[in-house]
N, C-alpha and C positions, 0 to 999 in steps of 0.2 A: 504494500500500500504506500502512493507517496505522501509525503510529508507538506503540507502548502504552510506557509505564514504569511497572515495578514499585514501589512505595513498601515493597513487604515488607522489605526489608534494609534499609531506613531505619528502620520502627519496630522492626524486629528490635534494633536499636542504640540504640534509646531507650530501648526497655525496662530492656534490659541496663543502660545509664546511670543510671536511676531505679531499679534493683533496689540498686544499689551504694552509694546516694547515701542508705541511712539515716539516720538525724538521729537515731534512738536508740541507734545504734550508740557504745560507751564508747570503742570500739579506739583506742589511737593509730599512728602510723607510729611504725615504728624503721628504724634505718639502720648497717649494718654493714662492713668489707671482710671481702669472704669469700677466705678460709684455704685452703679445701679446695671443689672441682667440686660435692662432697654440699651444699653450703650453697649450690648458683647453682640457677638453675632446668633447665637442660637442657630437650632436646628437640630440634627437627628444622633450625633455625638457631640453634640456642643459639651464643651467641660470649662467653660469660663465663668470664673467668681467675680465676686467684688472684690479688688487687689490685685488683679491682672493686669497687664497690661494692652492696651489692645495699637496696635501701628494700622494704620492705612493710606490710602492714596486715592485718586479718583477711580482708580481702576480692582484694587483687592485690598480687604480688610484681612487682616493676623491678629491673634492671642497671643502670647506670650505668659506662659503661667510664671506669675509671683514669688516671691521669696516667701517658703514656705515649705512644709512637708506634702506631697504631691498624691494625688490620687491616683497617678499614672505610673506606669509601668518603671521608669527609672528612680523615682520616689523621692524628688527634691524638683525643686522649680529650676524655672530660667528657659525651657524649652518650650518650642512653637509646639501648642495643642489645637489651635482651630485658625481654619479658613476659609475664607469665602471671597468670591467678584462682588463688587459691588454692585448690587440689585437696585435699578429704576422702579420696579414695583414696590410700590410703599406697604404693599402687605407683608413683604419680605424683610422689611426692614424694624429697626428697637427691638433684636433680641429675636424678632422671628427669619431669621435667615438659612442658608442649607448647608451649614458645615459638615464637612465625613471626616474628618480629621480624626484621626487616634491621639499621635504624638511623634514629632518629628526631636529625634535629640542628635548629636556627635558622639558617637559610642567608641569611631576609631581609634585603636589604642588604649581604650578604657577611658578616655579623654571623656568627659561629661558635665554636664552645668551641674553646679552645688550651690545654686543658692537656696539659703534655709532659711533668711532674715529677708524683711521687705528693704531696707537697704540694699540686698546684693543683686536686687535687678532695677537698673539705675537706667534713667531717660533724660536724653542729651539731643535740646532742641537747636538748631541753628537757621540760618536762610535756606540753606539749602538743603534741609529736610530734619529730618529725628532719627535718634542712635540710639537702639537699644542695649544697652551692656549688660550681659549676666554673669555672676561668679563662678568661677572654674575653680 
């Protein structure tokens, strides 16, 4: 029997990379902790608190979970837990959005965020966008 593979869902994600990736686009990132669930993105694995951080742009919103003991899999903060495009439907939007996010960390090397305190994930705004830093 031979063997076929699809390339569809490959260029499906290129696409998507290069629609994103304007070069006219003015937007910058900002970066906040969010207050209240109405400011996280929500949806079907949403795992964002109050004390998170949440970064976005005109084009994708990010979590970044907190300085704190984690409910996720690597069991300390600082790592991206949720994401989403930014939705023009206002039903989609304050929390009700469609994240599938797990938990993205840097494991290579055993290398991984340890932030445990709400100081060790620190936001650093300038003109030309927002910098999230988390403790290693």
């Amino acid at each position: 029997m031979a063997r076929t593979t699809s390339y569809l869902p490959g260029a499906i994600v290129a696409c998507l990379m290069l629609a994103a990736c304007d070069p006219s686009s003015a937007a910058t990132a900002r970066a906040y902790r969010i207050k209240t669930l109405d400011q996280a993105i929500g949806g079907p694995v949403a795992d964002a608190r109050v004390g998170d951080v949440l970064m976005e742009n005109d084009k994708i919103r990010l979590v970044i979970e907190g300085g704190r003991k984690s409910r996720q899999f690597l069991d300390q903060g600082g790592t991206l837990i949720d994401a989403d495009v930014v939705r023009d439907y206002a039903g989609q939007r304050g929390g009700n959005g469609l994240d599938q996010l797990g938990q993205i960390a840097p494991v290579g090397n055993l290398y991984i965020a340890k932030a445990v305190e709400e100081d060790q994930v620190r936001i650093t705004d300038s003109d030309q966008g927002a910098e999230v830093t988390a403790a290693a």
